[in-house]
C-alpha angles and dihedrals in degrees: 000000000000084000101047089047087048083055099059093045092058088043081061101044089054093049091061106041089047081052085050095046084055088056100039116094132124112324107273100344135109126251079253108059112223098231088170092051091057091049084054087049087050086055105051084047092060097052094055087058096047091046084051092053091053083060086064112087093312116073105074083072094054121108131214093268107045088048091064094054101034100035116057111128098131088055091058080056100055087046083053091049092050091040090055086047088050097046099044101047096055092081096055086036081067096034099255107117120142114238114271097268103059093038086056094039100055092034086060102052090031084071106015105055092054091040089049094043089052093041084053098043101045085047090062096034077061095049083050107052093029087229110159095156135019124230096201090069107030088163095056123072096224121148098354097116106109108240131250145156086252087062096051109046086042077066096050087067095073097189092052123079123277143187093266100198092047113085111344114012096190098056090078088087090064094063089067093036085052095046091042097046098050087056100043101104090067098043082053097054095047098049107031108087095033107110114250094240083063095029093045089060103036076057104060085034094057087047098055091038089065094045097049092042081057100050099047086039104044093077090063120094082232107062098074115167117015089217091103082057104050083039086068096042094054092052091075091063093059087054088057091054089045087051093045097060099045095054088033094117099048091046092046092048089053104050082046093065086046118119112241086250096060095041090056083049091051090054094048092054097043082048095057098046098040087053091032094061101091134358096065131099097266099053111030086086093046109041102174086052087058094058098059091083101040083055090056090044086048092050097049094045087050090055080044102058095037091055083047110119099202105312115125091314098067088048123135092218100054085036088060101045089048081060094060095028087115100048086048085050099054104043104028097098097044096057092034090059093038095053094042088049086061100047112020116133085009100088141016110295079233100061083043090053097054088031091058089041083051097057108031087063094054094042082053102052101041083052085060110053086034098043127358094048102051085048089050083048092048102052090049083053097057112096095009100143121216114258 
């Protein structure tokens, strides 16, 4: 009787992990990897860098419309807000989502163990060198904030608020990416079966909701930090990129039977939104306003590389760099600063310039064999069942 109830029992587990097996792909990606989508992401990540380099030494020359085209910096990060919405709801789109506790487990560690290794590393990096400001970008409040344990280990809560100048600008996006993702379950199952013609508005809706609710708010003790709000707003963003990948085929199937004159429209409009979206007179006041058309833009240029046949899209090189674009994102402005502390107004800002690209790229790629790689291939492995 005990045998044939231990069988059952086996007959069950089986059952399950052979269930799980089904769900489990890669975190957050579809059967089909989107190699055009991480050159998209390459892309973005590269134009954080280069929008950071303009900071050095450069950017106080710069007028309003060079800085829309060249810095845009803020824009990549909408695209990579819209991108994130897009890659983790294919799974649930064809029914293979992981239950709750592994998707926000390996979420978690996915973006929290490279961003604290960078955090830890830059802090120290900071007690070394003794650098609380940097001269190569005197406009900018980078690194002044004077250092502490206390410092370190706030950044260390990454769904908390941090100083976000102090160690790793950039890493004041993944608040939002960790909040949001950890929600994101949620966010799926309200807005997935709406139809886009309903989801596409509550979207933008949600978006200008939480910019209105800021500006009559913010003048109230009680309103402390503005993060809750532009939490909401980027959540939006997240809901585009829901919206996109349901309807992904169909879209995909209509800009292929596109003519070569309306696809190169298409890219000039998603181009113009996508660098429209921020630095101009109408929306430096209203950020958030600001953001509305570079989701659009973001939305169109993702459509685009995915209907993409080879191009630039299907490239080794920006495939590869999409592969490390977190690793880049994450420390391209500690090394930057750290290199131009060392040789600004020593050499040509040209030779800095090639010098900091040099070795950003490198940085970046050693962080991510040494680092980023090993903690990808550890969140896949929590919760992998043996066979």
């Amino acid at each position: 009787m005990k045998k044939g109830k231990g069988n059952k029992r086996k007959i069950r587990v089986a059952k399950r992990r052979n269930d799980l097996r089904r769900k489990e792909t890669r975190d957050g990606a579809s059967p089909k990897h989107y190699q055009h989508l991480d050159s998209l992401r390459g892309i973005a990540a590269l134009i954080v860098v280069f929008s950071h380099l303009t900071e050095i030494g450069v950017y106080q020359r710069l007028s309003w419309w060079q800085w829309m085209w060249w810095y845009a910096g803020h824009q990549a990060v909408i695209l990579f807000f819209v991108l994130s919405g897009f890659v983790l709801s294919i799974p649930y789109h064809e029914g293979r989502s992981l239950p709750y506790y592994l998707f926000a487990t390996r979420r978690f560690i996915r973006i929290w163990v490279p961003y604290v290794v960078v955090v830890i590393l830059t802090f120290f990096w900071r007690s070394w060198s003794n650098e609380n400001s940097v001269p190569a970008m005197p406009l900018d409040p980078t690194w002044q904030t004077p250092l502490s344990w206390h410092l370190l280990f706030s950044h260390f809560i990454l769904i908390g608020n941090i100083d976000r100048e102090a160690l790793v600008p950039p890493a004041w996006t993944l608040v939002y990416e960790m909040r949001i993702s950890l929600l994101f379950p949620a966010i799926f199952w309200m807005f997935s079966k709406l139809p886009w013609k309903l989801g596409l508005p509550i979207a933008v809706l949600i978006s200008l909701a939480a910019n209105l609710a800021y500006t009559f708010l913010c003048g109230y003790s009680w309103v402390i930090e503005y993060e809750l709000f532009e939490t909401i707003h980027y959540v939006a963003m997240f809901v585009v990129g829901i919206l996109l990948a349901r309807h992904r085929n169909t879209l995909i199937a209509l800009v292929k039977s596109f003519s070569i004159n309306k696809i190169a429209g298409l890219y000039l409009l998603s181009l113009v939104l996508f660098f429209y979206g921020f630095y101009n007179p109408w929306s430096q006041s209203q950020r958030m306003l600001g953001d509305l058309p570079t989701m659009f833009g973001s939305a169109g240029l993702i459509i685009l590389a995915l209907s993409s046949q080879r191009g630039f899209f299907g490239h080794r090189v920006p495939i590869f760099i999409g592969s490390i674009s977190y690793s880049l994102y994450l420390v391209h402005l500690p090394i930057m600063i750290a290199v131009a502390n060392s040789f600004f107004g020593k050499i040509p800002m040209i030779v800095l310039d090639v010098i900091i690209l040099t070795a950003v790229l490198v940085g970046a790629i050693v962080f991510w064999k040494l680092v980023e790689r090993p903690a990808l291939a550890w969140s896949r492995a929590i919760g992998r069942l043996r066979r």
